[in-house]
C-alpha distance (Angstrom), angle and dihedral (degrees) to the residues before:
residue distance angle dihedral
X1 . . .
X2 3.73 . .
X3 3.88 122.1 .
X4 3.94 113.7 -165.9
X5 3.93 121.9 -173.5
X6 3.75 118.7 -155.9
X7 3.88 100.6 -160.2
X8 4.11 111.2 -161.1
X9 3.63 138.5 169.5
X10 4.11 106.0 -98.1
X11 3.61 113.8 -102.3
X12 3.58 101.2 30.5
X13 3.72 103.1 94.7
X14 3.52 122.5 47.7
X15 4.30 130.5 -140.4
X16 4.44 90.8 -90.1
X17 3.95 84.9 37.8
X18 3.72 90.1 50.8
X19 4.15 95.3 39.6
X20 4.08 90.0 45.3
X21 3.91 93.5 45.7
X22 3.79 91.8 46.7
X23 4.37 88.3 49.8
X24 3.66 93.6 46.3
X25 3.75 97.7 48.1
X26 4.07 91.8 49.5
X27 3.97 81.0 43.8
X28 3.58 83.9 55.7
X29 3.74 100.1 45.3
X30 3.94 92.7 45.7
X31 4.09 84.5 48.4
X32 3.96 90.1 52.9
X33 3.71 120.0 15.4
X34 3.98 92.4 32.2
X35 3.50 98.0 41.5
X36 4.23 91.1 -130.9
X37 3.85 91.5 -52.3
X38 4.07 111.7 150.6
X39 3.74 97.0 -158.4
X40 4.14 80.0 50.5
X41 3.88 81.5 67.1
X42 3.79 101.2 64.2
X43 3.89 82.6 59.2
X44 3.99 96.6 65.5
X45 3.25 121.8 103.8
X46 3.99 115.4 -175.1
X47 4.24 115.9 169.1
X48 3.71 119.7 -176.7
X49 3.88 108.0 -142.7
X50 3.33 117.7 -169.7
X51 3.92 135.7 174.2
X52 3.70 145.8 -169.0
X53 3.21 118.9 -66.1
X54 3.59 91.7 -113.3
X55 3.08 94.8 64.2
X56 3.86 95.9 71.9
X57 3.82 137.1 48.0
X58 3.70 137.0 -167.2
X59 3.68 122.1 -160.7
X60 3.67 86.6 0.3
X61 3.97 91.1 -60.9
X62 3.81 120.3 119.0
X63 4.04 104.0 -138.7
X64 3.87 106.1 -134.7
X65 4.08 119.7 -155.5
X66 3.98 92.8 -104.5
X67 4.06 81.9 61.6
X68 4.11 95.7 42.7
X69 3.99 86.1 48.5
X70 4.04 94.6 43.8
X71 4.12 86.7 47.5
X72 3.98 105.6 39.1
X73 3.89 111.1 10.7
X74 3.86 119.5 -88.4
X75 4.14 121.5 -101.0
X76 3.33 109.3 -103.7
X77 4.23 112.6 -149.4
X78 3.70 94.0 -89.3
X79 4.16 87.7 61.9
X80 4.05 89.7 -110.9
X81 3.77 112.3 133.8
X82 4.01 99.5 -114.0
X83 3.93 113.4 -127.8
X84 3.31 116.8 -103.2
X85 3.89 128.1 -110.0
């Protein structure tokens, strides 16, 4: 029974991003690991864990949200990435 953990910075994905990435990557693991087997499926487990943005850093920079929104959109309250201006 696999169990994979996508770790991201929060605020980068948004709710479809999240659902698609999560139905891929058990796609993926059914594809590979379970040879194409449905009842393989029920076995998946796939958990997006994300965490504040403070909690990372790239090139020795800490993204902040102001930075996440700028570069990919923000979330608006409904979990939809908002369109940029």
């Amino acid at each position: 029974m696999p169990y994979i953990t996508i770790s991201t910075v929060r605020g980068i994905l948004d709710a479809e991003q999240k659902k698609t990435l999560l139905a891929r990557v058990t796609d993926l693991m059914v594809e590979v690991e379970g040879h194409g087997s449905a009842d393989f499926r029920r076995n998946v487990w796939v958990r997006i864990d994300e965490q504040e943005p403070a909690h990372w850093s790239l090139g020795g920079t800490q993204p902040t949200p102001e930075v996440i929104a700028q570069t990919f959109g923000a979330i608006g309250a409904d979990g939809r990435r908002l369109v940029k201006a």
